[in-house]
N, C-alpha and C positions, 0 to 999 in steps of 0.2 A: 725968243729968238730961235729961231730953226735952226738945225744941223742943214750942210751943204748934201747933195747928192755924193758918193763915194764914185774918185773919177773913171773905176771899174765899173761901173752899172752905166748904162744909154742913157742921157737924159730922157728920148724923143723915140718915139718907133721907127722912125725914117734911116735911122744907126741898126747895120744889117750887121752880125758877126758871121764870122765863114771861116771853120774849123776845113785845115787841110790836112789828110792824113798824110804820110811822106810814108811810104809801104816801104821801100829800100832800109831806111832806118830802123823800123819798128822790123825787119826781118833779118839782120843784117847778124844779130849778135846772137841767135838762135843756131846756124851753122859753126862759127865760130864757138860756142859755149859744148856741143858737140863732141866738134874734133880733140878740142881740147881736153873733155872727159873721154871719147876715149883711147887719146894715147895716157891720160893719166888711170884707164882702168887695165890696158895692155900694160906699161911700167908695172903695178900691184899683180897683175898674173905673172908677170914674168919673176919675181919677185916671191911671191909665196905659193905658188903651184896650187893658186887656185884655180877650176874651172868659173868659176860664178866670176870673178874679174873681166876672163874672156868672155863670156857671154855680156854681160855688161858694156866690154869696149864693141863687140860687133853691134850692140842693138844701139849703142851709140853713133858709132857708123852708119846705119842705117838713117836713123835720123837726119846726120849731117849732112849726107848723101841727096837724099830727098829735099830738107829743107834748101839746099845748095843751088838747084835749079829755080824754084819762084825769087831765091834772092838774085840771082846772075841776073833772071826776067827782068823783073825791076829795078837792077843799078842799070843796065842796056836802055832802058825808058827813060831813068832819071837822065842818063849822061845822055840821050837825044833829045829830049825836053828842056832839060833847064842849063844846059851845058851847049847846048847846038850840036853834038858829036864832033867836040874838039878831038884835035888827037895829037894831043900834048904827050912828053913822056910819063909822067902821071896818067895818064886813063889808059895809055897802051901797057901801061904795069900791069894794071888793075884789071884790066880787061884780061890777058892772059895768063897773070897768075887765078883766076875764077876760071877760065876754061880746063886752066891745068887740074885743081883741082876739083872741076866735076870730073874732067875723065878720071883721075886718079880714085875718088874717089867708088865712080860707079864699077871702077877694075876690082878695087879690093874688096869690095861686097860678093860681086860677083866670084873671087878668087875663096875668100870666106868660107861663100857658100858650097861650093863646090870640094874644096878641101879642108873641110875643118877639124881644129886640132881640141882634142879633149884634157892632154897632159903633155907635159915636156920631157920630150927624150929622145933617141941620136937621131930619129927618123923624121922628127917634126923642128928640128933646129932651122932648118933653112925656111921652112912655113912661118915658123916664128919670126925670122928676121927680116924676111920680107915684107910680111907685114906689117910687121912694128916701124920700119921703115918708111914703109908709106906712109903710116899713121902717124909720122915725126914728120915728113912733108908738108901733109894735111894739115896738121898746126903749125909748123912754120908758115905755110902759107898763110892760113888764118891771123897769123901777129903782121905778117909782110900787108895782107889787103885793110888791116887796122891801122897800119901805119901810115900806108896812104891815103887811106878817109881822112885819119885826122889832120895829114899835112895841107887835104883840100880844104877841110871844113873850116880849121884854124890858121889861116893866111892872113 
């Protein structure tokens, strides 16, 4: 007696598999893991006076920053493709909290880079708090466009 074919494998070649990759998804938690590391490496500078923190949360920023635009690109594609470009209160969240956060984001690089702080003290207090600031946006934003993925994806 023979074993059955396993109903994971084609019986027949005429059975075509067709991997789709979904680039929004697979980019999605890259910006998001990001921001998150670095407002948690700005909290640990702010916290022990270390530079190596700051350096760590700006090169995290940068990351976010960057990754932030090809992920905006492709939610914009997905929600015109498979969504028609509804414009439900859900994608007008979504869609503005992501613009927010590119500007936001490509400001505080830019602000960074331009004024960067080496140690903490009376002259660099407001550099700090501004930008620890944004960098609390930046992941609120980040938990705020998670929350609305998952209210779309799990309906």
């Amino acid at each position: 007696m023979s074993s059955p074919i396993p109903p994971s494998i084609p019986s027949s070649g005429s059975t075509k598999i067709k991997y789709k990759i979904h680039w929004h998804v697979l980019l999605v938690h890259f910006p998001i893991a990001s921001f998150l590391g670095s407002f948690t490496f700005m909290s640990l500078h702010l916290l022990t006076r270390n530079s190596c923190f700051d350096l760590a949360a700006y090169v995290s920023l940068i990351a976010g920053a960057i990754v932030m635009l090809p992920t905006a690109m492709t939610g914009w594609i997905t929600w015109k493709n498979r969504y028609k470009g509804f414009t439900g209160k859900l994608f007008l969240n979504k869609i503005r909290i992501s613009f927010g956060m590119i500007v936001l984001s490509i400001v505080l690089v830019i602000y960074q880079t331009v004024f960067p702080f080496d140690f903490l003290d009376v002259w660099h207090r407001l550099n700090h708090s501004l930008y620890f600031g944004g960098v609390t946006l930046l992941m609120m934003g980040a938990v705020a466009e998670g929350y609305y993925g998952g209210r779309l994806h799990h309906r």
